[in-house]
DRENFI-198839 format. One line per field, with one value per residue (C-alpha): residue in three letters; x, y, z. Coordinates in pm, whole numbers, plus 50000, padded with zeros to 5 digits. Layout:
N
code = (ALA	...)
px = (X	...)
py = (Y	...)
pz = (Z	...)
END
This chain:
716
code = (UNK	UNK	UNK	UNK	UNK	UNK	UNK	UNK	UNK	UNK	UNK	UNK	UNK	UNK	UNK	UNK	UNK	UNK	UNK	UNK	UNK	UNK	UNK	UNK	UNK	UNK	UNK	UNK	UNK	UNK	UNK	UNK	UNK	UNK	UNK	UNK	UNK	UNK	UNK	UNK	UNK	UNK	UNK	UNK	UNK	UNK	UNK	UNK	UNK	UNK	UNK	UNK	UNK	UNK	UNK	UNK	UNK	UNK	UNK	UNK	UNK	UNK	UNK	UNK	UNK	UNK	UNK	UNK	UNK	UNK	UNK	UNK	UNK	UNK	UNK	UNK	UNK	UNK	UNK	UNK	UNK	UNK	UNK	UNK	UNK	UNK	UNK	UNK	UNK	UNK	UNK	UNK	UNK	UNK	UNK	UNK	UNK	UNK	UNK	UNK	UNK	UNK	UNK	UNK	UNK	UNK	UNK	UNK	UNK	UNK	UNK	UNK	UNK	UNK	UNK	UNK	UNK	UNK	UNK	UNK	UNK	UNK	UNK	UNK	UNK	UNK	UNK	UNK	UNK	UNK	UNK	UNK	UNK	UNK	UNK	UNK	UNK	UNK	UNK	UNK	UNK	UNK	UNK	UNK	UNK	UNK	UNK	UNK	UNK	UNK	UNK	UNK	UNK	UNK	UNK	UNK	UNK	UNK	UNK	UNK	UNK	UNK	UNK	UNK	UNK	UNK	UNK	UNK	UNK	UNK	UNK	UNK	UNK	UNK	UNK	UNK	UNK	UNK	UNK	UNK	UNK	UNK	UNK	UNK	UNK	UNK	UNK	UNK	UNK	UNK	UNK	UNK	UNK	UNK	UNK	UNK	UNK	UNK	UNK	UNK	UNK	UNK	UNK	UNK	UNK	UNK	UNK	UNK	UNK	UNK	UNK	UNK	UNK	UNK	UNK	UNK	UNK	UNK	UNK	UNK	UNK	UNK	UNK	UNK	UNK	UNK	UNK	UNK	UNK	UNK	UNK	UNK	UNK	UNK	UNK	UNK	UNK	UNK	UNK	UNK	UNK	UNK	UNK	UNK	UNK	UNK	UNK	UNK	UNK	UNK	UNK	UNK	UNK	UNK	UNK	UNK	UNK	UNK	UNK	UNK	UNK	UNK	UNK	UNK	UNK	UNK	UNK	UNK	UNK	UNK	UNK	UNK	UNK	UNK	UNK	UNK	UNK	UNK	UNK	UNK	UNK	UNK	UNK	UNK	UNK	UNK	UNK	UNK	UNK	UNK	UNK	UNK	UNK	UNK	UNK	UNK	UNK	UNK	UNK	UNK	UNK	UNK	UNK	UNK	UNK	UNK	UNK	UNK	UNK	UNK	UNK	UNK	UNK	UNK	UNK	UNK	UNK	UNK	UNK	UNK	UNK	UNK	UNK	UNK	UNK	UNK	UNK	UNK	UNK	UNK	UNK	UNK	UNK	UNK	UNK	UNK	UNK	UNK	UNK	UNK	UNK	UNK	UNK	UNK	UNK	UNK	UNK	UNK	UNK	UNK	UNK	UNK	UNK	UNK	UNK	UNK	UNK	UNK	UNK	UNK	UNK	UNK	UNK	UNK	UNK	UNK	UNK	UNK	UNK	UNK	UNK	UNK	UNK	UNK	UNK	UNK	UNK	UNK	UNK	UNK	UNK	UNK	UNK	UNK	UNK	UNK	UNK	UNK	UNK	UNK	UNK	UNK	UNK	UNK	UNK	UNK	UNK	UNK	UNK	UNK	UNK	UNK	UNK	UNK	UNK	UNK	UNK	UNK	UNK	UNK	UNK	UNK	UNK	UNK	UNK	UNK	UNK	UNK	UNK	UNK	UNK	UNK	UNK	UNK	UNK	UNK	UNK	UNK	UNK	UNK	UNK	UNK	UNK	UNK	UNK	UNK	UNK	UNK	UNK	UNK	UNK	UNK	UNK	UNK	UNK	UNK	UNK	UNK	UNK	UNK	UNK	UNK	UNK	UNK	UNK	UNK	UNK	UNK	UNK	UNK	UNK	UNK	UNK	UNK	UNK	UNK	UNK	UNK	UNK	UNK	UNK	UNK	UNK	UNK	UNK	UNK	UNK	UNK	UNK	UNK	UNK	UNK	UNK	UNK	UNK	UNK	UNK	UNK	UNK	UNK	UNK	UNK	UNK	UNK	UNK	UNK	UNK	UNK	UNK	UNK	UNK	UNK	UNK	UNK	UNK	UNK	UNK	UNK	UNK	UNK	UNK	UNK	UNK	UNK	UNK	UNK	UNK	UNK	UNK	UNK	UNK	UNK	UNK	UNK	UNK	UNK	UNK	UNK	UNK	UNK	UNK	UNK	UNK	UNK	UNK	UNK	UNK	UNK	UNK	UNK	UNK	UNK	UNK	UNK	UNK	UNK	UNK	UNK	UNK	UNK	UNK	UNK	UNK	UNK	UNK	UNK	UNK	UNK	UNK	UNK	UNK	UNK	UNK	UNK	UNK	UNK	UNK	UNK	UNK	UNK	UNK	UNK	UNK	UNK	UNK	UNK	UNK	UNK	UNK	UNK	UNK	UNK	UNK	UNK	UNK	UNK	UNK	UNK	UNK	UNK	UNK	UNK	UNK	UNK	UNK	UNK	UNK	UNK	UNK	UNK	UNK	UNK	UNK	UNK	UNK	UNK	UNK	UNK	UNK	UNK	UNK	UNK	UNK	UNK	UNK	UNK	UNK	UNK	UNK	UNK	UNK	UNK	UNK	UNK	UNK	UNK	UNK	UNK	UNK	UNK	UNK	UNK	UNK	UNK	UNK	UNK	UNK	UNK	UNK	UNK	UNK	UNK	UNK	UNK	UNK	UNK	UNK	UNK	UNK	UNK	UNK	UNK	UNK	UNK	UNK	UNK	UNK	UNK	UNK	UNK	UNK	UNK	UNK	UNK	UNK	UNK	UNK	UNK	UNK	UNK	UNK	UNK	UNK	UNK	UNK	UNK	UNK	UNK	UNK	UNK	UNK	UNK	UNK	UNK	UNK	UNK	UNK	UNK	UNK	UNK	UNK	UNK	UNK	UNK	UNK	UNK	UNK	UNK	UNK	UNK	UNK	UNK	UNK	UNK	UNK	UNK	UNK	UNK	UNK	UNK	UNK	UNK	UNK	UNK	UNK	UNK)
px = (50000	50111	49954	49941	49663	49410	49174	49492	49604	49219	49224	49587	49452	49151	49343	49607	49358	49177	49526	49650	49457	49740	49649	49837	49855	49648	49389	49592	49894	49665	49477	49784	49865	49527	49612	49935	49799	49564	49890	49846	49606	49661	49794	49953	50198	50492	50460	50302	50389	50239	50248	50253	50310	50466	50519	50465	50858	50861	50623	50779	50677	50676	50833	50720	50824	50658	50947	51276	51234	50927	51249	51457	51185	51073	51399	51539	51172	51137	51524	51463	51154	51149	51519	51782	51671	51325	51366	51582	51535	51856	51760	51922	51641	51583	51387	51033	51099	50833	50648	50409	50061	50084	50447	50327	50041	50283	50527	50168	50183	50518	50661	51030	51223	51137	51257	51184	51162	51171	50997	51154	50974	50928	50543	50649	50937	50701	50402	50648	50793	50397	50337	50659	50580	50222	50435	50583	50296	50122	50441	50495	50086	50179	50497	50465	50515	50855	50838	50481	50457	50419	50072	49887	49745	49324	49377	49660	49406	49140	49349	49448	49042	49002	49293	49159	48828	48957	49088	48786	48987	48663	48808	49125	48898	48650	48947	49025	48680	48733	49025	48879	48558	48777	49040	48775	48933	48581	48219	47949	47825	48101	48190	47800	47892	48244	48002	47782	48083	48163	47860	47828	48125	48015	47646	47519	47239	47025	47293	47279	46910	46957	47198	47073	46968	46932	46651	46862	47144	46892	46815	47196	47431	47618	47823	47697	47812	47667	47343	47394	47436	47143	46913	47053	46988	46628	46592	46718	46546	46192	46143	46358	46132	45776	45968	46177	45846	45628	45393	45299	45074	45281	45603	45375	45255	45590	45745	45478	45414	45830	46029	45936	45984	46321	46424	46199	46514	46770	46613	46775	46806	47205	47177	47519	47724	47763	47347	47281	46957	46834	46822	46708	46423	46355	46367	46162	45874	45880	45823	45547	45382	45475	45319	45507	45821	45863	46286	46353	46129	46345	46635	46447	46418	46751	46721	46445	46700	46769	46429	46259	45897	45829	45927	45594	45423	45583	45385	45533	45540	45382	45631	45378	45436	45792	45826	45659	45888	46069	46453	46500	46631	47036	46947	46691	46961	47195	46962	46882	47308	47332	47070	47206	47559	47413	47264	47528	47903	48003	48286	48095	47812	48023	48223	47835	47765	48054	47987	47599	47742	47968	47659	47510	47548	47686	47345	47186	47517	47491	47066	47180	47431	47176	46922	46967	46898	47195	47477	47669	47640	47801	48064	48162	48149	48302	48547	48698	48676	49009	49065	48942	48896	48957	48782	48977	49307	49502	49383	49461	49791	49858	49775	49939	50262	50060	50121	49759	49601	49529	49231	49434	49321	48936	48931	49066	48868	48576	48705	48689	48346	48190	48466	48425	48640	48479	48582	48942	48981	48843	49048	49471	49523	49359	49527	49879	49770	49702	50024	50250	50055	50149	50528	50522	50412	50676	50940	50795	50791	50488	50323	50500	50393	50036	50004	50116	49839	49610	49716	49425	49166	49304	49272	48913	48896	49009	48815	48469	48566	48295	48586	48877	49114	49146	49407	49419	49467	49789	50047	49818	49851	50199	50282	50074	50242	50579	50434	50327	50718	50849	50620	50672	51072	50975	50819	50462	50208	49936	50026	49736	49543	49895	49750	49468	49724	49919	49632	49527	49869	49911	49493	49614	49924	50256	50541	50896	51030	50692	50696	51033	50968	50622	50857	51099	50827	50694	51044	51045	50726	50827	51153	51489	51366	50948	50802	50514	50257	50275	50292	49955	50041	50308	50133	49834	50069	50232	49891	49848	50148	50078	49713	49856	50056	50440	50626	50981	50969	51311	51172	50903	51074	51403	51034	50920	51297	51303	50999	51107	51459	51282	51042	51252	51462	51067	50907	50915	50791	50470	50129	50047	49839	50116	50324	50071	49967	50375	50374	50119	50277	50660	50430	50253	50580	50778	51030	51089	51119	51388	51655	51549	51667	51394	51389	50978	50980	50790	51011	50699	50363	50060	49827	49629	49598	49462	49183	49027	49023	48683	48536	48315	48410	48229	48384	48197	48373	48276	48646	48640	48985	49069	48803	48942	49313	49208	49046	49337	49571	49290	49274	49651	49677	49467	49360	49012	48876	48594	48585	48246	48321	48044	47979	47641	47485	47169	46951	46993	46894	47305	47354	47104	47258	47596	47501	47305	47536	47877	48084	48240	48150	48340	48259	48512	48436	48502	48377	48104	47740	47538	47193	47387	47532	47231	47037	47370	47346	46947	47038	47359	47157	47452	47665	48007	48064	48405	48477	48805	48945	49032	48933	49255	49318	49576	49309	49038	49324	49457	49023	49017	49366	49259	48915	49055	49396	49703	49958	50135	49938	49593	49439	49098)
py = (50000	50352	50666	50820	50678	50362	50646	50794	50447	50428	50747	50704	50372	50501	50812	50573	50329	50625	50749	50354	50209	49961	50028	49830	49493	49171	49090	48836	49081	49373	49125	49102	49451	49535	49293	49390	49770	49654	49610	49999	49971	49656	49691	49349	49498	49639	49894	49888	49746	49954	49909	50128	50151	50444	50307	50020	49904	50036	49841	49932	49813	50115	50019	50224	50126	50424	50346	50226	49927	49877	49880	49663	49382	49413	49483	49078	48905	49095	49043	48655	48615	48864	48992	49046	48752	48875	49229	49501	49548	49474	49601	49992	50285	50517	50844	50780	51094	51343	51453	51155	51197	50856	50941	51300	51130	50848	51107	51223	50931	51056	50732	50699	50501	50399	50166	50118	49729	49741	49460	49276	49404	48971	48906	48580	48740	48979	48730	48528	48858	49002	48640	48634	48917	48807	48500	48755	48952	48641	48523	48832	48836	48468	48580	48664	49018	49014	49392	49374	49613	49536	49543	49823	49750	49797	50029	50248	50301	50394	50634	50776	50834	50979	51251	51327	51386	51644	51874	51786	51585	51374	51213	51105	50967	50823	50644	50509	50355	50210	50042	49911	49757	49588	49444	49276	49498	49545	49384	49509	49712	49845	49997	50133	50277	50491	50551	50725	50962	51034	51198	51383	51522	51689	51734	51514	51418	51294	51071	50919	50848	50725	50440	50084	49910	50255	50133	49830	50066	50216	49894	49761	49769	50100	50348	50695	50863	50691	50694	51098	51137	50874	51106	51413	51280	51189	51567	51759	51476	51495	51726	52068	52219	52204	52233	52577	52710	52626	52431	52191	51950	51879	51830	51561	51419	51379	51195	51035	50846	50906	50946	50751	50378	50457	50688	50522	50253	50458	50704	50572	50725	50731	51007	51027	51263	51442	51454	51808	51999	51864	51526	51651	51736	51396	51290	51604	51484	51138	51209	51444	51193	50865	50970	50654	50782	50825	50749	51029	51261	51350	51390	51657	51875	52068	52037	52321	52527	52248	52101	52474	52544	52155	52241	52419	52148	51847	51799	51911	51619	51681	51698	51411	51211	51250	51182	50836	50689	50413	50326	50056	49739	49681	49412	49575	49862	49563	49459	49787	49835	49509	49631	49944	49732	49549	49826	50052	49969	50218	50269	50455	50206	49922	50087	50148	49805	49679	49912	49825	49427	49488	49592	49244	48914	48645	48490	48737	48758	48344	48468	48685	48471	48193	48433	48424	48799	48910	48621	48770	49110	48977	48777	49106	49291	49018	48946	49312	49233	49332	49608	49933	50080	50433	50705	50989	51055	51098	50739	50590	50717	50581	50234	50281	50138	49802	49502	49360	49715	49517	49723	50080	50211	50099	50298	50566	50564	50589	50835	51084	51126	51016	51164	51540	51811	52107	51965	51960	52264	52498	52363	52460	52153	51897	52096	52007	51666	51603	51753	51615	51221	51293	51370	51041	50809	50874	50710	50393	50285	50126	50392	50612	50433	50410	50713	50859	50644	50765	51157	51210	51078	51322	51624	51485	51520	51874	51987	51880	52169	52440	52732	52567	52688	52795	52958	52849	52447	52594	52329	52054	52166	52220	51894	51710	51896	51801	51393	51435	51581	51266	51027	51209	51131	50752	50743	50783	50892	51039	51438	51603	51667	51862	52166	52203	52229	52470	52682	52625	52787	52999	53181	53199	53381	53288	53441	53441	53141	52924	53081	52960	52618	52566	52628	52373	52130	52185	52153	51826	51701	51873	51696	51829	51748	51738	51571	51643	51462	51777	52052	52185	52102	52342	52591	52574	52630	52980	53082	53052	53201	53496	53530	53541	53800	53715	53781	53718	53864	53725	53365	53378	53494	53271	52944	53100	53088	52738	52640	52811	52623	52277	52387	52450	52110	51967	52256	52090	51773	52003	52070	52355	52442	52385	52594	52869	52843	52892	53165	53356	53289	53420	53747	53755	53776	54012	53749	53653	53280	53302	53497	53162	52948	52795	52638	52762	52506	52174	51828	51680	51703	51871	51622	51884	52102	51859	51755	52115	52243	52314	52245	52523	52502	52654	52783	52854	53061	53332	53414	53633	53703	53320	53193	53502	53374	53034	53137	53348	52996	52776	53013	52983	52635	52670	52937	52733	52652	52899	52946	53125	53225	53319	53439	53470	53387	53243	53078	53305	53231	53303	53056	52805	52824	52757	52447	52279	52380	52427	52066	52091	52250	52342	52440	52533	52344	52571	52940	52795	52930	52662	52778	52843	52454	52279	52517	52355	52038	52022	52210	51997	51641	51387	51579	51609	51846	51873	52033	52235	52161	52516	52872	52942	52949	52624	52420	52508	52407	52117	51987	52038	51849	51538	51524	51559	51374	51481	51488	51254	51442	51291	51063	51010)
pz = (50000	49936	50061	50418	50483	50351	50230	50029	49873	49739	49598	49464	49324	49136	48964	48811	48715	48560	48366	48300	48000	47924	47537	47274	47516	47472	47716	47933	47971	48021	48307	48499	48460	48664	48892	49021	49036	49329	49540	49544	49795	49927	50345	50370	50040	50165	49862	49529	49181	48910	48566	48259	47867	47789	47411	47216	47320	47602	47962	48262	48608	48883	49241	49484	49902	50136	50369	50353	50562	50307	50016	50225	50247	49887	49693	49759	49669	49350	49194	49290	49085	48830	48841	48553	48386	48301	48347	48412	48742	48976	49325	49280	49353	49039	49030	48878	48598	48521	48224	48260	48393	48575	48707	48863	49025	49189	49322	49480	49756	49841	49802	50066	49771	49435	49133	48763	48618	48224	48068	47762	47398	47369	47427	47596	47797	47939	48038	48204	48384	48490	48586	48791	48990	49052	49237	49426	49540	49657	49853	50031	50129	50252	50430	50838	50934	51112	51203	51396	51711	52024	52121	52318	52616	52600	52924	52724	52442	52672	52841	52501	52429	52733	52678	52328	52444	52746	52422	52208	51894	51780	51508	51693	51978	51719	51596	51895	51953	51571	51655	51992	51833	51537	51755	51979	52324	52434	52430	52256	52594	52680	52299	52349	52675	52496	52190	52445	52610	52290	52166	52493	52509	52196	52341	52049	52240	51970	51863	52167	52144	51791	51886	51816	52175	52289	52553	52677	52748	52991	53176	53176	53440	53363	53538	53713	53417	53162	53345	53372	52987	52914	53086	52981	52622	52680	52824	52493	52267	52426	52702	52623	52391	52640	52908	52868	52747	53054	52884	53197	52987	52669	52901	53147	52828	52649	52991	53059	52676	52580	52856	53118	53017	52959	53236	53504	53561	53591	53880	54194	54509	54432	54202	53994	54145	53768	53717	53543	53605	53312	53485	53777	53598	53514	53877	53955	53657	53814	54168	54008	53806	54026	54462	54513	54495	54825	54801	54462	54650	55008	54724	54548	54863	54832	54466	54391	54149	53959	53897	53813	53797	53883	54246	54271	54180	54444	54724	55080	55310	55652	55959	56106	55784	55866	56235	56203	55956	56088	56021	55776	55919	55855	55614	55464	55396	55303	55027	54881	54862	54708	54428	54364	54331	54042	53849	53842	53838	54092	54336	54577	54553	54635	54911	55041	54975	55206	55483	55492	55499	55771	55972	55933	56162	56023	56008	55803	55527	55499	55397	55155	54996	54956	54784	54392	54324	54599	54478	54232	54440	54749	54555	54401	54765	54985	54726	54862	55223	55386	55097	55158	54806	54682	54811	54666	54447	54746	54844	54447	54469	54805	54670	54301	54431	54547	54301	54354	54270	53954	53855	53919	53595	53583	53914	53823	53508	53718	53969	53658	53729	54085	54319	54417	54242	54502	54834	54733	54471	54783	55096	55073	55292	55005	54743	54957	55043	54679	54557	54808	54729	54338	54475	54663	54410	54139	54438	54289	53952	53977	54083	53850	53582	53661	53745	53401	53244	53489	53368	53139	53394	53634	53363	53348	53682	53715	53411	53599	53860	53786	53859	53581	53577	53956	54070	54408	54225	54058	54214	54142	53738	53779	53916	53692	53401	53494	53478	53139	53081	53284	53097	52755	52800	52875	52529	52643	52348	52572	52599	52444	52784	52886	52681	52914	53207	52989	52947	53307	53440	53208	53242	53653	53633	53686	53822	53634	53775	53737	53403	53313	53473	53242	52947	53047	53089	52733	52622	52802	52651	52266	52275	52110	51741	51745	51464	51247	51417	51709	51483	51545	51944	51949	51745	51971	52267	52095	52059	52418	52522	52299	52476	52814	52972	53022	53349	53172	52835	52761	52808	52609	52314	52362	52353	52031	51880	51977	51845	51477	51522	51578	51301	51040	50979	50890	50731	50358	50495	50636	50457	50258	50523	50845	50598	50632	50980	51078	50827	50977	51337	51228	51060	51422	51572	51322	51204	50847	50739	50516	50765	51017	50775	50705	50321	50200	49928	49934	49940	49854	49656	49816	49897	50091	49834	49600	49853	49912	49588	49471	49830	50055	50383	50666	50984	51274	51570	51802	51810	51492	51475	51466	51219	50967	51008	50980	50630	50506	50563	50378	50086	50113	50076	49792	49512	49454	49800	49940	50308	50485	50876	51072	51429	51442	51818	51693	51400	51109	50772	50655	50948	50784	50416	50545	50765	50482	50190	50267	50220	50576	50841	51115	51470	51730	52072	52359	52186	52026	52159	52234	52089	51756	51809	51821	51512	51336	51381	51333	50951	50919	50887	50788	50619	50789	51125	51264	51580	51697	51992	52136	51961	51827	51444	51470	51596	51319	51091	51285	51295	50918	50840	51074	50847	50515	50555	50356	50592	50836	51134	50969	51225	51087)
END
């Protein structure tokens, strides 16, 4: 296969099949000429064998590796079977030439080496050459791949989704979840459950209504979280609209025929600790519409912001009502733990659970044991006995040093969402306990280790804090900053959630030496010699930097000169469009490329280029200033692309036109209005919507270059 991408290789494929009409050969020679093309997009081909007529004398046979270790394991399998005794080919690389349609559009796939096999003018020479190297191709698909990677651990790729959905890269998490479901790393529930946090991360709540078995997800045993965005989805799909305009009848109506079947399950008196108003509303429209409700009811009390003009309408209980109510039994309480264990998969629930059990006689645990509905509940809680589990970060981190802390990373995965953020963000001492427990566990490399997996559950965390970025949480970003460093030099991929802490630090104010000490960390994580694939990172980060004030001048301009030096060794191996986005950053600053020196020409076609040209893309930013720059590097990149920006804060018809006419459509995540989001997607139907991660121009760019492809940086 050739191409950056599988999507490249089958666009590659179809334009030289378009330009390759092997005229002047016989059907059988012309046969195996098709044939061998499909090795162009073939993955298990370590390359691609092309043929071509350029004259009636003259059939040559294109080699084209995308690597050299591609070359290396090609070069000896094609000189043994169709070598200097059928052809001319003896193993040596040779430019492709130019002047040929089919040659321009190879040098396209920007191909690492390449080699040119002339075929003898003998008919029978040549069959038994084509046939030679159709001997080849099947040998090599035959052949084990002695250069496989290692494989990646299910929890390292669900820490990687995780840290691309803290800085909003869909595609790259969407990827993820691809590669999940077609490796077989998760059952059919559990991809369901990620599908699920995807789409709400986005707020694509009707998405998450639309998904097949979307009413046995509401009956399954799921997490808090998930049960927060399952009801938060049912809100926007059926209940919004009535509800937000008073109407009292339509919204009982709507829960009542809609709602309520699925929702009615999931309404437990543990509420998840992330439940919005919106769901609140749905526990508020169920203690309305069900008296017996008794349990949802005392949870509504201190709840009468949330639920809105429904408070008015819940009846008061009596203080006589309340007075006679007896205290349940400790194995009634016991039961109703062990119930709550098996609906939801909880860590609270379950350290609940084991408290309530610990209350019982020994009598009344062998009962529950021998009861079928409570079995696989108590195995699950008395298989813990002894083991106190997490109850905060502080506790995680104590235990991440612990060999039989097997399921470190599943707990921490749910700690994202069902441990407080406010208790600790608003006390000093937390914020100190928490620092000085992150110090402590990188004395052990166990713990070090898991705790740099754990980073982008922890940015989660931090993110859920209603105040982010808080100043008085500062150390906590700081040290968590310098672990993505540490675990960056170990070889870690996971740093995109280190942007948030960049931005974090850098929106509280730092003083010179913190200052100096967050660029040395982004050094650390950047490396000496960055590669393409963090391009837009770094640019991201300058346009940060350049945002925020600067307590040490000096150091901020000696980062920028750094991040121009490590540029500028890779700048003909960027994009059209990186090319333009560091353009319009060295013009920011007042430096000129060529006095860097930094070489402006391309190494390599535009694949980019090619892609947009005759599109309309759509850019949709409240940040004016960044939608207009990301336009001017778009039209850039290419003289026939039209770009519309708009900033309107509602439904307008200019609004409308865009979203169901423009071929992509982009919307940046974090400056985006949310009324304007949801008139978007309603006018967008299923025609592609990208989102960008941050309001900066370099992430618009970054969104659009991860859709389209054309670049090494292309994830989806």
């Amino acid at each position: 296969m050739i191409g950056t991408d599988g999507d490249a290789s089958r666009h590659a494929l179809a334009d030289i099949s378009a330009i390759n009409s092997f005229g002047g050969l016989d059907a059988e020679l012309a046969a195996l000429c098709v044939a061998l093309c499909d090795t162009i997009a073939d993955p298990g081909f370590p390359g691609a064998l092309i043929p071509t007529v350029v004259s009636a004398s003259d059939v040559r046979v294109l080699v084209v590796a995308p690597t050299v270790g591609s070359w290396r394991r090609l070069k000896p399998v094609l000189v043994a079977f169709a070598g200097p005794t059928l052809s001319s080919f003896e193993g040596i690389p040779e430019a492709l030439g130019s002047g040929h349609a089919l040659f321009d559009r190879v040098a396209q796939t920007e191909p690492a080496v390449s080699g040119v096999m002339r075929l003898s003018e003998d008919r029978r020479v040549r069959l038994t050459a084509l046939r030679a190297l159709i001997r080849a191709r099947d040998t090599l698909a035959r052949a084990p791949d002695l250069q496989r990677t290692a494989p990646v651990p299910s929890s390292w790729l669900l820490a990687r989704f995780q840290d691309y959905l803290n800085v909003g890269r869909r595609a790259a998490a969407m990827e993820i979840l691809e590669r999940l479901r077609s490796e077989l790393r998760l059952d059919s529930l559990n991809l369901k459950f990620l599908q699920v946090q995807l789409h709400a991360t986005f707020a694509e709540w009707q998405a998450i209504v639309d998904l097949s078995g979307f009413a046995s997800l509401c009956l399954a045993r799921r997490t808090p979280a998930i049960t927060s965005f399952l009801l938060e989805a049912v809100y926007h799909t059926h209940l919004a609209q009535p509800f937000d305009a008073h109407n009292v009848a339509e919204t009982r109506r709507r829960y009542e025929d809609l709602v309520r079947p699925l929702a009615r399950p999931m309404l437990t008196p543990s509420a998840p600790a992330t439940l919005t108003s919106h769901g609140w509303r749905i526990y508020g429209l169920e203690a309305l519409m069900g008296p017996d409700r008794t349990d949802i009811a005392e949870l509504l009390r201190q709840r009468s912001g949330d639920v809105g003009w429904i408070s008015d309408l819940l009846p008061v209980p009596s203080a006589h009502n309340e007075s006679v109510i007896a205290p349940d039994a400790p194995l009634d309480i016991a039961r109703e733990a062990l119930m709550r264990v098996d609906a939801i998969d909880s860590n609270d629930l379950l350290a609940d659970a084991r408290a309530a059990l610990a209350r019982l006689s020994p009598e009344e645990r062998a009962l529950l044991r021998e009861a079928d509905p409570f079995r696989p509940s108590m195995q699950i809680a008395e298989g813990l006995e002894g083991v106190a589990p997490p109850a905060s970060w502080v506790d995680w981190l104590g235990r991440a040093a612990d060999p039989t802390f097997m399921d470190a990373l599943d707990v921490a995965r749910q700690a994202t969402t069902e441990w407080v953020i406010d208790a600790t963000a608003g006390d000093p001492v937390a914020v100190q306990a928490l620092a000085a427990a992150l110090d402590r566990a990188q004395l052990s490399d166990l713990a070090a280790e898991r705790t740099a997996q754990a980073l982008p559950y922890l940015v989660a965390w931090l993110q859920r804090d209603p105040d982010f970025p808080r100043a008085a949480m500062t150390p906590i970003y700081a040290s968590l900053l310098t672990l993505f460093a540490l675990s960056r030099a170990r070889g870690s991929a996971t740093y995109d959630s280190s942007q948030v802490l960049i931005n974090a630090l850098l929106s509280g104010g730092l003083d010179s030496k913190a200052y100096k000490a967050l660029i040395a960390d982004i050094n650390e994580i950047a490396g000496d010699g960055f590669g393409i694939d963090m391009i837009y990172w770094v640019f991201e980060i300058v346009e940060d930097f350049l945002k925020a004030s600067a307590p040490d001048a000096s150091a901020r301009e000696d980062f920028f000169h750094g991040v121009l030096a490590r540029v500028a060794p890779i700048y003909g191996r960027l994009s059209s469009l990186q090319q333009s986005a560091v353009g319009q950053l060295a013009a920011e600053l007042g430096w000129n490329l060529q006095s860097l020196g930094v070489n402006q020409g391309r190494d390599t076609p535009d694949i980019f280029a090619i892609r947009i040209q005759d599109m309309r893309i759509a850019i949709y930013s409240l940040t004016e200033s960044s939608a207009r720059q990301a336009k001017a590097a778009l039209e850039q990149a290419s003289t026939n692309v039209t770009v519309d920006t708009n900033a309107d804060h509602g439904g307008t018809a200019r609004l409308r036109a865009l979203a169901e006419n423009a071929d992509l459509f982009v919307m940046t995540w974090l400056s985006a209005k949310h009324a304007a989001t949801d008139f978007i997607r309603e006018h967008r139907g299923s025609r592609p919507l990208i989102y960008a991660q941050g309001r900066g121009f370099s992430s618009i760019l970054r969104a659009i270059e991860d859709h389209i492809g054309g670049s090494s940086t292309s994830g989806a």
